[in-house]
Residue frames as qw, qx, qy, qz and C-alpha x, y, z in Angstrom:
[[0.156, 0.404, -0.614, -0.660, -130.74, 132.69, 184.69],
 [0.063, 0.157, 0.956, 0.239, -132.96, 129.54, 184.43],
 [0.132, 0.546, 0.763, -0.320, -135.52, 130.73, 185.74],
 [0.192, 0.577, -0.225, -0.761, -135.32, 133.72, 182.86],
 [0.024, 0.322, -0.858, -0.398, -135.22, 131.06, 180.61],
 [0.043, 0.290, 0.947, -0.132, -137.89, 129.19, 181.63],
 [0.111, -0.418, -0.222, 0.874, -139.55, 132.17, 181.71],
 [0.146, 0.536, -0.438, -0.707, -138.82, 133.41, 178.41],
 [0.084, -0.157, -0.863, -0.473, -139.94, 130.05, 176.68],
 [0.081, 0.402, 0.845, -0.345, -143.17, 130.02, 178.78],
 [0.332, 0.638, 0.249, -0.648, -144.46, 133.06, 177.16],
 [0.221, 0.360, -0.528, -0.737, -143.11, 132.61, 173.75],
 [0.013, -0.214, -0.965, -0.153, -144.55, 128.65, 173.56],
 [0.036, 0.641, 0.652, -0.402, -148.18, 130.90, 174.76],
 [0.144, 0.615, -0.278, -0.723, -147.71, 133.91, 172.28],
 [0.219, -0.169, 0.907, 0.317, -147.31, 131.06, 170.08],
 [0.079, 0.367, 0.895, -0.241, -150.41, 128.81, 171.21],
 [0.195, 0.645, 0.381, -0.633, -152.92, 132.09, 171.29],
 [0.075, 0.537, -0.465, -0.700, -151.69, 133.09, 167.89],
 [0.169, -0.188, -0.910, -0.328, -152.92, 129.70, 165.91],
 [0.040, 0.604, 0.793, -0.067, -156.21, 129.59, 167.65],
 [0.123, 0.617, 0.088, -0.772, -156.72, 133.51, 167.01],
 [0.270, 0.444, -0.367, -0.771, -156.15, 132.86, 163.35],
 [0.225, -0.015, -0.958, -0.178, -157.84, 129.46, 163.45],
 [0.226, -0.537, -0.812, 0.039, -160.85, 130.08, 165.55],
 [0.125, -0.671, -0.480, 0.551, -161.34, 133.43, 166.41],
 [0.058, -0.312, 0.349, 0.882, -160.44, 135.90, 163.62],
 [0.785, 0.491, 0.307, -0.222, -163.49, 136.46, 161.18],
 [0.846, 0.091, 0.473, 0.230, -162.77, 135.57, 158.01],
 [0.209, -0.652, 0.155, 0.713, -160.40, 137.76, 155.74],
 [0.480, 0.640, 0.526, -0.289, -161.57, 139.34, 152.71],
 [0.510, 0.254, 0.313, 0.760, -160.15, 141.13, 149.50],
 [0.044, -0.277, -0.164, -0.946, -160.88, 145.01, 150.13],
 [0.269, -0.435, -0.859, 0.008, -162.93, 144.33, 153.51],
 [0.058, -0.387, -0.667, 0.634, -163.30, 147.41, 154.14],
 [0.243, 0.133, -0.307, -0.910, -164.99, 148.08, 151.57],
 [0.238, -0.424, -0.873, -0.035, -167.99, 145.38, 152.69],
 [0.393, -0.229, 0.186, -0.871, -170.93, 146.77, 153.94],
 [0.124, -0.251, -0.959, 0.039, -173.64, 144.40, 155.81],
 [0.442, -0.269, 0.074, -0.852, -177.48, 145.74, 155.91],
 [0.205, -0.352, -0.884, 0.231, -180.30, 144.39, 158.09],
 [0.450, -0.518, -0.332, -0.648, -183.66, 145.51, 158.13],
 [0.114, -0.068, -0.645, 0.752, -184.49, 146.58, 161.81],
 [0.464, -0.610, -0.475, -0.432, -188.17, 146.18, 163.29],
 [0.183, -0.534, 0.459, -0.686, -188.66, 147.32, 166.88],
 [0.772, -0.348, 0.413, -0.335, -188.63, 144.83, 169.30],
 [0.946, 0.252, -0.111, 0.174, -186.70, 142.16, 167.07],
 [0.657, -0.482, 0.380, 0.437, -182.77, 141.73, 167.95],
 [0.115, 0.432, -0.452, -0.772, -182.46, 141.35, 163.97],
 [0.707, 0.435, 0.514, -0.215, -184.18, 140.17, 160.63],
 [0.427, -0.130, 0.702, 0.555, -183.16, 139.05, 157.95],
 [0.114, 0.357, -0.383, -0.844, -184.12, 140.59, 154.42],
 [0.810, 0.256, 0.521, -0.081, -186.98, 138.74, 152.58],
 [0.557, 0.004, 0.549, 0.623, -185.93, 138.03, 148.85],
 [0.268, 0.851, 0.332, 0.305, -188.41, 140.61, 147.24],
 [0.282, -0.935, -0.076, 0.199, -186.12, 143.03, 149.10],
 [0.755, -0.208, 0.529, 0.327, -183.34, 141.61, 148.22],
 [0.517, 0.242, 0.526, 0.630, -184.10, 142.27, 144.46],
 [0.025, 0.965, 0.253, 0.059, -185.56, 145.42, 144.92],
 [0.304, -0.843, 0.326, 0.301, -182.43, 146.94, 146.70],
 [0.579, -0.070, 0.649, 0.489, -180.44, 144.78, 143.60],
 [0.295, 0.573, 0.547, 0.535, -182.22, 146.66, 140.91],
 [0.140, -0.961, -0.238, -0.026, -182.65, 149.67, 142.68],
 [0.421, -0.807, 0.093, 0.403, -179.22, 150.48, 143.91],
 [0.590, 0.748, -0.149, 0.267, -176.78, 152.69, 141.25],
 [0.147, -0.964, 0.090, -0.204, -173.79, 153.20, 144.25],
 [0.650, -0.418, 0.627, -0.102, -172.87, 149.83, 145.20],
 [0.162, 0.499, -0.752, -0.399, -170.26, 148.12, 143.29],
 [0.521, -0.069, -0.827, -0.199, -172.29, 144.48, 143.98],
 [0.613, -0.248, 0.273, -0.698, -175.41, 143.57, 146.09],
 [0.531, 0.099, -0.834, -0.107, -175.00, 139.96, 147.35],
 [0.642, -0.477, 0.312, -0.513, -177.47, 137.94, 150.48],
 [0.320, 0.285, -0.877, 0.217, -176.62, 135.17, 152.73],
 [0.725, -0.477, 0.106, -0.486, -178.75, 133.16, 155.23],
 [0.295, -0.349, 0.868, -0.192, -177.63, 130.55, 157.99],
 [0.794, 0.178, -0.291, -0.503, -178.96, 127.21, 156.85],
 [0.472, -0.361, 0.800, -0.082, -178.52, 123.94, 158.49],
 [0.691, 0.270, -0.489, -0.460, -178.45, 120.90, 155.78],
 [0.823, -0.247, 0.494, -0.133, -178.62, 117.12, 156.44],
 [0.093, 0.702, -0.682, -0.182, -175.81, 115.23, 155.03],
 [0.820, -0.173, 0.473, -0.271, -176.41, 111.64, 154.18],
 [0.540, 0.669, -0.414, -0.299, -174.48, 110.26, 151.42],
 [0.722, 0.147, -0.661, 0.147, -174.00, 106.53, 151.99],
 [0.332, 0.123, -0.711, 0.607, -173.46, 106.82, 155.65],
 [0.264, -0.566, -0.570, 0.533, -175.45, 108.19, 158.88],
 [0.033, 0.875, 0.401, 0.268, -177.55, 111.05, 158.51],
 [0.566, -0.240, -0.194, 0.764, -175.64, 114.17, 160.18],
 [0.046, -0.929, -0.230, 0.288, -176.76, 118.05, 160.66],
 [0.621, 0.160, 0.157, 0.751, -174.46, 120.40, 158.56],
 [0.009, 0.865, 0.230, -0.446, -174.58, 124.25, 159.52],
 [0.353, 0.032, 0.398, 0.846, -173.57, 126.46, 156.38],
 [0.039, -0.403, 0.143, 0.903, -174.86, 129.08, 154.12],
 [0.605, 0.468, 0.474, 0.435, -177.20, 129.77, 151.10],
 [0.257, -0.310, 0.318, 0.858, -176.15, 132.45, 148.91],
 [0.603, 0.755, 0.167, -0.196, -177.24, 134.23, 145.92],
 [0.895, 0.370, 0.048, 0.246, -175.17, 133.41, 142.80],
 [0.339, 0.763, -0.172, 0.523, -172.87, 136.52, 142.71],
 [0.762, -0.638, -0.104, 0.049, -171.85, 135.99, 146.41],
 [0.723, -0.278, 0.336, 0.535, -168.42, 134.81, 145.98],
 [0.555, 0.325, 0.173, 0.746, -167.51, 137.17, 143.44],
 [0.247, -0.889, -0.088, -0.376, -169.44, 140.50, 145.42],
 [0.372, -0.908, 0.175, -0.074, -166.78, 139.74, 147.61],
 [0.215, 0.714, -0.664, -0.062, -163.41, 138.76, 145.71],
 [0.443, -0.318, 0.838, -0.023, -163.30, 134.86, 146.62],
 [0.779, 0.250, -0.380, -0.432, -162.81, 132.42, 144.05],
 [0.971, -0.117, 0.200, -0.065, -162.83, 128.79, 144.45],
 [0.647, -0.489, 0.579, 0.081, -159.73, 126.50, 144.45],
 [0.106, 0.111, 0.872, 0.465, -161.13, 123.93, 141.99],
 [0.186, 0.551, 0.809, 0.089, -164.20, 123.87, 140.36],
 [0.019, 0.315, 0.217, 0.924, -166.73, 127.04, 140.10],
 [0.199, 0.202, 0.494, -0.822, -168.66, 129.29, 141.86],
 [0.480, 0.444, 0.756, 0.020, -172.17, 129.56, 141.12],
 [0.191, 0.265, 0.615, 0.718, -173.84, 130.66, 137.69],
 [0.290, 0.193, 0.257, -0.902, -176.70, 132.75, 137.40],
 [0.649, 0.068, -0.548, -0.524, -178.41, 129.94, 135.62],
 [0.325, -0.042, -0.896, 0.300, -178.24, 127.94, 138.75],
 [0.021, -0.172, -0.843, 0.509, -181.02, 129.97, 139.72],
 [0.395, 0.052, -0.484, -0.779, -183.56, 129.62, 137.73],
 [0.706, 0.028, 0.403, -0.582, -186.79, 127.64, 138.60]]
């Protein structure tokens, strides 16, 4: 009987464990209506992938009538120095309509404007 016991915790306490770090480090990230995301990527032979330039970008944004919102993303690593030790930061830019092409508003504050990107 103990050893049922012992058993029995050993997997729940590990069901447990796996469970946080699935939804804490492995799961991607959950969306409003994800499966209604699509992701494109311009394919060139011999490249793994490539990333969209921005004239494409607004072409396929002014061109397409089908798609409900046309938002792009690139990795981007920033340097972070704000009173302290420089430091490497890995994130994202966006185009303005990003966070609303795919249902996520902010906490506090606001997303961006389409006057934020203006020259």
């Amino acid at each position: 009987m103990a050893a049922l016991t012992m058993l029995t915790l050993g997997i729940g306490a590990s069901t447990a464990i796996l469970c946080v770090m699935d939804a804490l480090l492995v799961a991607s990230p959950r969306f409003p209506e994800a499966d209604r995301l699509l992701k494109l990527e311009e394919r060139h032979p011999g490249v793994p992938s490539y990333n969209f330039s921005y004239a494409n970008y607004f072409d396929l944004a002014r061109l397409t009538s089908t798609l409900h919102g046309l938002a792009a993303y690139r990795p981007w690593q920033f340097n972070l120095s704000e009173g302290r030790e420089p430091e490497t930061v890995d994130g994202y830019v966006v185009t303005p309509n990003f966070f609303s092409s795919v249902g996520i508003t902010p906490l506090l504050g606001r997303t961006f404007a389409e006057q934020d990107n203006l020259p």
